[in-house]
C-alpha positions as a Markdown table, in Angstrom:
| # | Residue | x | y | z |
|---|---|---|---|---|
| 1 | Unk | 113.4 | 101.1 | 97.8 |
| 2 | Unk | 111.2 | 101.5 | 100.6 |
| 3 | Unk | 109.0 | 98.8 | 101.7 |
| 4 | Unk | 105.1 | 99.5 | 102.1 |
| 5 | Unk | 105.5 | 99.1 | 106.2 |
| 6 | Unk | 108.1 | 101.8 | 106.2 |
| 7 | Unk | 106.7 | 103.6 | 103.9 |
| 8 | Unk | 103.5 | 103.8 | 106.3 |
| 9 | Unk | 105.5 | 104.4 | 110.0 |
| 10 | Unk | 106.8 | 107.5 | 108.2 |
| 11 | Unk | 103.5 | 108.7 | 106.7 |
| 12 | Unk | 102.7 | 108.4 | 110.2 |
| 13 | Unk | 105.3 | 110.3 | 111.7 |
| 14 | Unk | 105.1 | 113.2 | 109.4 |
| 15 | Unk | 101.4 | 113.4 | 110.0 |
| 16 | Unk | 102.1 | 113.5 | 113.9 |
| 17 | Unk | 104.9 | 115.9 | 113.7 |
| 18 | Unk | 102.7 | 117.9 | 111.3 |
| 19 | Unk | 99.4 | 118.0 | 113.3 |
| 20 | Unk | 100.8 | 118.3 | 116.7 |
| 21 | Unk | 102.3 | 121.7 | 116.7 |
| 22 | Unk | 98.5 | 123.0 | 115.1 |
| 23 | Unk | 96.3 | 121.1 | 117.4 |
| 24 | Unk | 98.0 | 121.5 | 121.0 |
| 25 | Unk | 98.2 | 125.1 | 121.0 |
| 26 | Unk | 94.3 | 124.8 | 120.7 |
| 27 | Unk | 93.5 | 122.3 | 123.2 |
| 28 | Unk | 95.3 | 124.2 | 125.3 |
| 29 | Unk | 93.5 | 127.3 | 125.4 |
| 30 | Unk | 90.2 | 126.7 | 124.3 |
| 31 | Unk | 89.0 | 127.2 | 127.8 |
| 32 | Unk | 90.9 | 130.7 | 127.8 |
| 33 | Unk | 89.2 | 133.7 | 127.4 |
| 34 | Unk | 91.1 | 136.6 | 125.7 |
| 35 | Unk | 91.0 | 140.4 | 126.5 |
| 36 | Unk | 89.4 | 142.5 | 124.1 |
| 37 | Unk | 92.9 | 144.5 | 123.7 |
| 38 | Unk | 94.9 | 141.5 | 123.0 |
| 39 | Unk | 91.8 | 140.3 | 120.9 |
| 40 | Unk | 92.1 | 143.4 | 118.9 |
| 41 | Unk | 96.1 | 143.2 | 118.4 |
| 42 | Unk | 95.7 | 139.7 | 117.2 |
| 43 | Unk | 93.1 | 140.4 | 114.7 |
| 44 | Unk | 96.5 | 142.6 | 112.8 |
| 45 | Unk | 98.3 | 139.3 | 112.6 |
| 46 | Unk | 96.9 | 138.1 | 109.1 |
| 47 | Unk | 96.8 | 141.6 | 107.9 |
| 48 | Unk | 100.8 | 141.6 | 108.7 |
| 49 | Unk | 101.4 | 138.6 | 107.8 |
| 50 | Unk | 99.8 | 138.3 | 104.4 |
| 51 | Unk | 101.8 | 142.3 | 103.5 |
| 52 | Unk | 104.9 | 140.4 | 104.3 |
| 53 | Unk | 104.4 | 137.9 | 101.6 |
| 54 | Unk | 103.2 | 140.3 | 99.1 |
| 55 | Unk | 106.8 | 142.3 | 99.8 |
| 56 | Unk | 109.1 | 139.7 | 100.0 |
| 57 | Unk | 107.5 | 138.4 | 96.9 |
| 58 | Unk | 108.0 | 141.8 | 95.2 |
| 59 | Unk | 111.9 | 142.1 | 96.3 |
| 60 | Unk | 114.2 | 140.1 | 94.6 |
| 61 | Unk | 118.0 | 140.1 | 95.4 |
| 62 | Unk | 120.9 | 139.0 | 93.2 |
| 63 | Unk | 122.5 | 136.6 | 95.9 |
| 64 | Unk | 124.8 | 139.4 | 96.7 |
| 65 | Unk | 124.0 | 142.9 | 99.0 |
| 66 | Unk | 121.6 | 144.9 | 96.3 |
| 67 | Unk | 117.9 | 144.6 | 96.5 |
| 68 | Unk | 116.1 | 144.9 | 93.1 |
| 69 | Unk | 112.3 | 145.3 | 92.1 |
| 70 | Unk | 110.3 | 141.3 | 90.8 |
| 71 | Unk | 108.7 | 143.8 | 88.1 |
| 72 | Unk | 106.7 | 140.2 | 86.8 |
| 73 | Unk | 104.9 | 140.2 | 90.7 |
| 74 | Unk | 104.7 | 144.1 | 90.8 |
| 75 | Unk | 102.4 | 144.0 | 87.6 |
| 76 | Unk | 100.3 | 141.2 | 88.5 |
| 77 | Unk | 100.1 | 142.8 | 92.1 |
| 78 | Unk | 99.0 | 146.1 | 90.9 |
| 79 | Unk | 95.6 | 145.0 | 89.3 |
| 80 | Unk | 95.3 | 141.9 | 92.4 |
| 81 | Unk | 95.1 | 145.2 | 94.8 |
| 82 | Unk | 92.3 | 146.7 | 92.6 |
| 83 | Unk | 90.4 | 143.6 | 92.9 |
| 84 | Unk | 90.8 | 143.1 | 96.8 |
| 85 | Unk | 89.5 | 146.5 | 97.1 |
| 86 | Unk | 86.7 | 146.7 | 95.0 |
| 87 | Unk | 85.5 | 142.7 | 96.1 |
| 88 | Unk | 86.3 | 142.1 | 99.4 |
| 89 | Unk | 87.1 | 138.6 | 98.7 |
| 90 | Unk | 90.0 | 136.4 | 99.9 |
| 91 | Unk | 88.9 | 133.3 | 96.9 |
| 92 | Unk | 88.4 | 136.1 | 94.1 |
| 93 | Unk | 91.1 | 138.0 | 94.9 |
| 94 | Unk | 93.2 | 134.9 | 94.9 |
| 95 | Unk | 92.4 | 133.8 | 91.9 |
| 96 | Unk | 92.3 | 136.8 | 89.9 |
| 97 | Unk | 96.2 | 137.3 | 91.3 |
| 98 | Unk | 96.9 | 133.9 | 90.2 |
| 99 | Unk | 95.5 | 134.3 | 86.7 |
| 100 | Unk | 97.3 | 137.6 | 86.2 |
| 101 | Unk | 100.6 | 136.4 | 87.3 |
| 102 | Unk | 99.6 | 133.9 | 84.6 |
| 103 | Unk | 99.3 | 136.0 | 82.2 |
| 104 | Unk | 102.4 | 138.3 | 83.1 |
| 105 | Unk | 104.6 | 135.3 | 82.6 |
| 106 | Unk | 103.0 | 134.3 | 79.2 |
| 107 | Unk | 103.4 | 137.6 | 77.8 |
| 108 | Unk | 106.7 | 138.0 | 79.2 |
């Protein structure tokens, strides 16, 4: 068992090792000014980011060399793109993906 002291110093420790890494980067260059071109390049990043989830999340592997289609994730993705189109809206789109992988895993 871990005593409530312990318990503590690593709450502590995780916290530091969590925040650290997100908060230096922006005390550091909060007095920077970035070029429009970089500016623009940088405003891709969540774009790319966010496709990569949806694809890995899509492909499913057998633990072996062949690559295979998450059919569950392709037909709750289908309807999510509709959505994100039509609303422009991180929250709704969000939730509407989360309630129809929902309901692709009840069915199925």
């Amino acid at each position: 068992m871990m005593s409530n002291s312990s318990f503590f110093l690593l709450l502590i420790g995780c916290t530091l090792v969590t925040f650290i890494p997100r908060i230096i980067p922006f005390l550091v260059v909060r007095n920077f000014t970035i070029s429009k071109p970089v500016e623009k390049w940088l405003s891709f990043l969540p774009v790319c980011i966010f496709t990569g989830l949806i694809v890995e999340s899509l492909l499913k592997t057998d633990g072996g060399s062949s690559i295979g289609i998450n059919w569950e994730a392709l037909l709750a993705t289908i309807p999510t793109i509709l959505v994100a189109f039509l609303s422009k809206s991180l929250l709704t789109t969000v939730l509407f993906g989360v309630v129809c992988m929902a309901v692709v895993r009840l069915l199925l």
